[in-house]
C-alpha angles and dihedrals in degrees: 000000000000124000122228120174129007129200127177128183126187093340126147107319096348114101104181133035118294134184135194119191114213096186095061100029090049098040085105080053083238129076139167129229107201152170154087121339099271096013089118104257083137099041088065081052082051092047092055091048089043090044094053100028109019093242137075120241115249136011088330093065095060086060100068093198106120098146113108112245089214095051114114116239097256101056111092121227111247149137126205134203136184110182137153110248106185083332094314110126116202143162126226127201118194134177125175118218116264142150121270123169122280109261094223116036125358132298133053131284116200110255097218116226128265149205136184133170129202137191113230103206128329109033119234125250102279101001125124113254095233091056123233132315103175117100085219088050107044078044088056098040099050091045092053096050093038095049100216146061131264087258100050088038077058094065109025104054101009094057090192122212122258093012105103087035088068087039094059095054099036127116132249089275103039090051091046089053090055100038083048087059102048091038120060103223102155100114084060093053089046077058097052091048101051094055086049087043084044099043084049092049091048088048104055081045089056093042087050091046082059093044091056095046086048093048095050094047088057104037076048084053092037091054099043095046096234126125106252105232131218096262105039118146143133102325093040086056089054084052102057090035087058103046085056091053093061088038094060092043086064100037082061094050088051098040084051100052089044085062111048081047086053095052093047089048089045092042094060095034092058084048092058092042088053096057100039083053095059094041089053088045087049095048089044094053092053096043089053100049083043097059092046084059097065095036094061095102098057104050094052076066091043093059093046091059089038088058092046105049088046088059093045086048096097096036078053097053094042099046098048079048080061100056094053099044073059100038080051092051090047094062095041078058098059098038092056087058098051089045091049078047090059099050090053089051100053088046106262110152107212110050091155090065116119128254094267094052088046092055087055105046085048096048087054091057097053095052088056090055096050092057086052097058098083094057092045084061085048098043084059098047087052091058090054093044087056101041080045095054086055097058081044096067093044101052088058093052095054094038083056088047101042089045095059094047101057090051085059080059107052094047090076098043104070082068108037084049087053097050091050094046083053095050088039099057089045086050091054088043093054088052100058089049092059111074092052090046091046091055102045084054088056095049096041082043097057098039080053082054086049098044092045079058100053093092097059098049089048087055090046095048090052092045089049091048083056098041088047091046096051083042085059095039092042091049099043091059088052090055088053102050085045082058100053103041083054091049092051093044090051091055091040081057099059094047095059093049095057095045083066095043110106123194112275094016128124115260100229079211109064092345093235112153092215125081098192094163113019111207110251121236103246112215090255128064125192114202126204103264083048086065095032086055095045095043089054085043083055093042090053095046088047092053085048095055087053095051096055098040085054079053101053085049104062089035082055080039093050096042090041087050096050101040083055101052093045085052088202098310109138127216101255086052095048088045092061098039086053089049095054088053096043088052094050093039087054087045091048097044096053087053092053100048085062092061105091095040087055091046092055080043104063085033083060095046095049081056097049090055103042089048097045096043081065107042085058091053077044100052096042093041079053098047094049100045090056092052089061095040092051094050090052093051102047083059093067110044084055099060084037087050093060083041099059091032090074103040088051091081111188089329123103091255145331099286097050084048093053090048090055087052097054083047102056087037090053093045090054094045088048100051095042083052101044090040088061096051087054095062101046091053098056093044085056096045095064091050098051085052092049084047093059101036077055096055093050101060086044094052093041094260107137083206143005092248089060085052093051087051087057102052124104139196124274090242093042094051084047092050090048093058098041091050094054088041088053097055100048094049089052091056090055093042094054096046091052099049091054096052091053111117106229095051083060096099090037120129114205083207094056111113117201121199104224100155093074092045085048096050101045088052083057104056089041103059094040081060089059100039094062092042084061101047090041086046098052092035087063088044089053099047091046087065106042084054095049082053103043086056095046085058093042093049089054092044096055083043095066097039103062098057083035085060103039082051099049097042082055086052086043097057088042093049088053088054110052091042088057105255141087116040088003097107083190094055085218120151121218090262092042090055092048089051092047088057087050090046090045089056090040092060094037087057084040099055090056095061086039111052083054092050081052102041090237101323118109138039134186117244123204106210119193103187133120123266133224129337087343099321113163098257121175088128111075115143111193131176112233100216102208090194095067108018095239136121113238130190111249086250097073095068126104123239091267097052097040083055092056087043096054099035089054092043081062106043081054093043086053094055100041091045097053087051081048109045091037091225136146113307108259115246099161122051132179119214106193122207127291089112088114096070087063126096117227091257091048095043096056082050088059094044095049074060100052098050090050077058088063098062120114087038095295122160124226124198121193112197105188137119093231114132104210092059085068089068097038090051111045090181098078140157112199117208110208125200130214142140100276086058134278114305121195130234137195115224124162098063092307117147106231109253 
């Protein structure tokens, strides 16, 4: 990937519209992004993420707020970027979404965010020719040439400043969350997952294979009524299975002997039952024809009254239909008096007239009140008009009133509308103001905390000049004393070698046979711990200086930087300067927080206005409109009123007359109706009397009354006959019974003892009963229990291999989840992870052992952690110097900045191979060049242009000043209150 041509508008602190030509700024392979802190270096490292993912890498990204606050209202918030992709260029327009003020009336309107793609040159394989306008397709398009995700963009390309600082320094669980995020490894942790889901799904199999074997060893126990003991198993259920096999061998022997005893005891008890059966047969015959004997007598009377009462029947029947024709004529009678009660009440004359005059009067009056049902329908229409006419009068009353009260109310609005719309617009003024002012109290704000700090890092740079002076000084007088001890030892040396030189012997120094001046032994000897002991004293002075010199030079760093950034503003200046802005940010802020109550405000009285303005049309158009409904109708009731007033007669009007009429109508039609049945009913009364009187002489009755003697009850005539019936049919019954030729040698004086017999089948028969039920009980059981093994004994069967299977995925669960028998407590994914972070610090090691000239090397460490802890991402620092490994946070701010710069540099390149993307042309380093000393940042630079090799691009974003004379190639970014503007040095034509 290689960056070409750069526009921003309106983005972050640049107002205006900027470009940055790549092309031109990288064509030395290194430039340099500087400028002053805040001045927006960073923000043109934001524009290239927004413009290819839509978000910004970091903190800023979770703000969301991109639009410039200086821009004016008719620039448009964009950023633009042309770049090569495998040989695709593209460029690539992006805007966010923000709030920009309405083009017609106040307020804002939300300027929704936008995308667009666009080939430059030759168009890619299946792609449109006008390139691609969709947010989710310029997304896609952009992830599937890069190769690689925003976040891993982020620190890939974008190598940000202070990450791998932190990453450095993090623990076990802060590095795995960003290496999880670089590295895919979710198909590791799928795998992770499925052996923990399996191992939960075997278990509860297992768990249901024990429950079964549990549950058929008790429903075994359950069946054979035995308590189920602790150690039960297969030889205890044989047992058992054997013991109910004998049980149910006896319980038939018994069952069969219970049996052949119950048919002797029922064989002899039938025999007795049969005999007392014919004595008792014999005795009843003889009793009955016994008892007809002495009867006889007094059926022959029964069937006397039976004949006489068959022959009354029909008189009966004709003389009770008789008394209810009279009882019938009785009451005609009574209702035509109450109806000729009821003419003479409603005023009719004539009461006595017959049926025929009374028809007709009442058919006159009907006809009358015919005529009178149309004026009763307007009668009640004139009730409503009037009542009308009322409600009329007073709606016009209360529209006038309400119409002038509503004018009363729009005379004050005009005024009151004009006053909010005021307040409103200065609320929204004082809006806009606040953020800038806010801002300016923060910054002004942070350079008075400076300022109050400049004491102490004066302090501590004098405290750090005197500790590095006695450290010199310290480490100087060790030198010398090394110095001397060697000299003397030296001496001492060569002592001790000419004390050993014979004449005439070779010297093993220069192997001359002559000793012309033997070396003298001096009083004091050094041996060699002495010096070993003196040289470690001047190593440790001399790390010490160091130490203390790196020191001196961040207190000079920190005072340098403060006193730069104050630019010779003192405190009490800058406090005052703070509390004037934190006054007019508070001012400002109380006016603001009114703006959307006086909006609603003026939305409610607009409202107000325009709904008051047409209730009063409403009101007078109402009031009018019942004045001339209420004329109209007046009119008519008046010509209705002379109408009614001469049908009424002398009622009090048409409807009561109408009434009178219907009642004398219905009391004439009641009393002609009820006049006719009277008369019926008296002509059928004397032929049902003739018809009886009839039936009597026919039946031998000399009257009816004589019939009527003779007559007898329905349930008497039907016990008559079955009396009579009963005792016939036991005449027969008992003669028969007596001629029957097994009751012949039957005594009725033989008495039979069948309760014995009785007794004795009984008991026998409950004795076998109960053989039988114990005898199939013990069969039954027998077989449950035959089955219930059978079931315990599959399902023992399946368990055991269940169990060995699932204690195997157990262990290997364990493992792969990092516990059990893991030493190293690494899960699958950390283990993965490990491997990545293994290849990142040996690509690591190679760009830091340069920065270090050999010192330092990064060391993997898997082992566990604390007390347990999962390990697998350690991170150490090989000190070359001293042999030892020391923890990454150890290191000074120099160093940590080599560490993590090179950590970077490794993790970028571990993460393209990785990841397969686009091969990196342009790369961003970000800050952290002011913690180096001069030797060590030549050191970092010789790195940087190796980086350049194969035609790469680095870019170095930092403050520092003596990077402006190490890169000639430079773009300097300027701050001021109309917005950061950016400017070409170095030879670089502006763009």
């Amino acid at each position: 990937m290689r960056l070409h041509r750069l526009e921003v508008a309106a983005f972050g602190p640049y107002a205006g519209r900027e470009v940055v030509d790549f092309d031109k700024l990288g064509a030395d392979g290194l430039f340099l992004l500087h400028g002053d802190t805040g001045a927006g270096k960073t923000t043109l490292l934001d524009a290239v993420a927004f413009a290819l993912f839509g978000a910004v890498p970091g903190a800023r990204g979770q703000v969301k707020r991109l639009r410039c606050d200086l821009a004016s209202a008719e620039t448009a918030t964009e950023v633009v970027l042309e770049l090569t992709v495998q040989r695709q260029r593209m460029r690539i327009i992006r805007s966010p979404e923000y709030q920009r003020p309405k083009l017609r009336g106040e307020g804002h309107t939300t300027q929704q965010a936008k995308a667009a793609l666009h080939w430059v040159g030759d168009v890619p394989n299946g792609q449109p020719a006008e390139g691609v306008s969709r947010i989710d397709e310029v997304a896609r398009t952009v992830q599937r040439l890069l190769g690689m995700s925003a976040e891993q963009f982020f620190q890939v390309v974008l190598l940000p400043q202070g990450e791998f600082a932190r990453f450095l320094r993090a623990e076990t669980v802060e590095r795995e969350q960003l290496l999880e995020r670089l590295f895919d490894t979710r198909r590791f942790a799928d795998v992770e997952r499925w052996f923990r889901e399996l191992r939960t799904a075997k278990g509860r199999e297992i768990e249901k294979h024990r429950q079964s074997v549990r549950e058929w060893l008790a429903r075994f126990a359950q069946t054979a009524g035995v308590e189920l003991v602790e150690q039960a198993g297969k030889e205890w259920v044989e047992h058992i299975e054997e013991q109910a096999r004998t049980t149910a061998a006896e319980a038939e022997r018994r069952s069969k002997a219970a049996n052949v005893e119950r048919e002797k005891a029922e064989a002899t008890w039938h025999d007795r039952r049969v005999r007392a059966e014919r004595v008792r047969r014999v005795l009843a015959a003889r009793d009955s024809l016994d008892r007809l004997a002495a009867q006889s007598k007094q059926r022959s009377e029964w069937t006397e009254e039976l004949g006489s009462a068959r022959r009354a029947d029909t008189v009966t029947r004709l003389a009770n239909a008789a008394d209810r024709q009279e009882q019938r004529a009785t009451e005609a009678r009574e209702t035509e008096v109450l109806a000729r009660d009821a003419v003479v009440a409603v005023g009719f004359a004539d009461p006595d007239a017959d049926v025929l005059t009374l028809r007709e009067r009442a058919g006159a009056f009907r006809e009358e009140a015919g005529a009178l049902t149309g004026l009763v329908a307007e009668a009640e229409r004139q009730q409503r008009d009037r009542k009308r006419m009322i409600d009329l009068a007073e709606l016009a009353t209360y529209a006038s009133a309400q119409a002038t009260a509503i004018g009363e109310k729009l005379e004050g609005l005009p005024d009151r509308l004009r006053e909010l719309r005021t307040d409103r617009d200065a609320a929204t003024e004082a809006r806009a103001k606040l953020d800038g002012v806010r801002e300016r109290e923060v910054e002004v704000g942070e350079l008075l905390s400076a300022a109050n700090d400049l004491p102490r890092l004066e302090k501590a740079l004098h405290e750090a000049k005197g500790a590095e002076q006695e450290a010199i000084e310290a480490h100087l007088a060790a030198k010398a004393v090394v110095l001397d001890l060697r000299e003397l030892r030296l001496a001492g040396m060569a002592a001790e070698l000419a004390a050993g030189l014979d004449a005439g012997d070779a010297c093993p120094v220069c192997g001359s046979a002559e000793h012309p001046s033997l070396a003298l032994q001096l009083r004091e000897t050094v041996s060699a711990d002495e010096e070993d002991v003196a040289a470690e004293r001047e190593r440790r002075a001399e790390l010490r200086r160091t130490e203390l010199v790196t020191a001196r030079h961040g207190a000079e760093r920190d005072l340098a930087a403060v006193l730069d950034r104050l630019g010779g503003r003192t405190a009490e200046e800058l406090a005052e300067h703070h509390g004037r802005l934190k006054a007019e940010s508070a001012g400002l802020a109380d006016v603001a927080a009114r703006r959307e109550r006086l909006e609603e405000s003026v939305r409610s009285a607009e409202a107000e206005h325009e709904a008051l303005t047409t209730e009063r049309a409403e009101a007078e158009q109402s009031a009018a409109t019942a004045q001339a409904e209420r004329k109209t109708l007046a009119e008519r009731v008046e010509e209705r009123a002379r109408r009614l007033e001469e049908a009424r007669g002398d009622c009090a009007d048409v409807a009561e007359r109408k009434a009178q009429l219907g009642r004398v109508v219905g009391a004439l039609d009641e009393l002609a109706e009820r006049r006719s049945a009277r008369a019926a009913a008296v002509e059928r009364l004397k032929e049902h009397r003739a018809a009886a009187e009839e039936a009597a002489f026919a039946a031998g009755f000399g009257t009816v009354d004589a019939a009527m003697s003779a007559s007898r009850t329905v349930s008497r005539i039907d016990e008559l006959e079955r009396a009579l019936a009963e005792a016939e049919a036991a005449r027969v019954a008992a003669e028969k019974a007596l001629a029957e030729p097994e009751l012949a040698d039957v005594s009725p004086d033989e008495v039979v003892d069948v309760e014995s017999a009785r007794l004795a089948a009984e008991h026998a028969r409950v004795t076998a009963e109960t053989a039988v039920a114990e005898w199939r009980d013990a069969v039954r059981r027998e077989q449950e229990l035959t089955e219930l093994a059978g079931r315990f004994g599959s399902a023992l069967a399946e368990l055991v291999p269940a169990e060995e299977n699932y204690a195997e995925l157990d262990a290997l669960t364990d493992v792969v989840n990092g516990r059990g028998q893991n030493a190293r407590k690494m899960s699958l994914r950390s283990y993965v992870l490990a491997a990545r972070l293994e290849e990142v610090a040996v690509a690591a090691t190679a760009r830091l052992r340069s920065m270090s000239q050999g010192r330092y090397a990064f060391v993997h460490s898997d082992a566990a952690g604390a007390r347990g802890t999962r390990g697998g991402l350690g991170l150490d620092v090989l000190d070359d110097y001293s042999g030892m490994v020391r923890p990454a946070k150890t290191l000074s701010g120099g160093e940590s900045f080599l560490a993590s710069l090179s950590l970077a540099l490794g993790l970028a390149d571990v993460v393209a191979a990785e990841t397969g993307g686009a091969l990196l042309d342009t790369l961003f380093v970000d800050e952290g060049f002011g913690t180096l000393d001069g030797e060590t940042l030549d050191v970092v630079m010789d790195v940087l242009d190796e980086l350049r090799t194969g035609g790469r691009v680095v870019g170095v974003v930092s403050h520092v000043e003596e990077l402006r004379q190490r890169i000639p190639t430079r773009l300097r970014v300027s701050k001021s209150r109309a917005g950061s503007t950016l400017k070409s040095e170095g030879g670089i034509p502006a763009a």
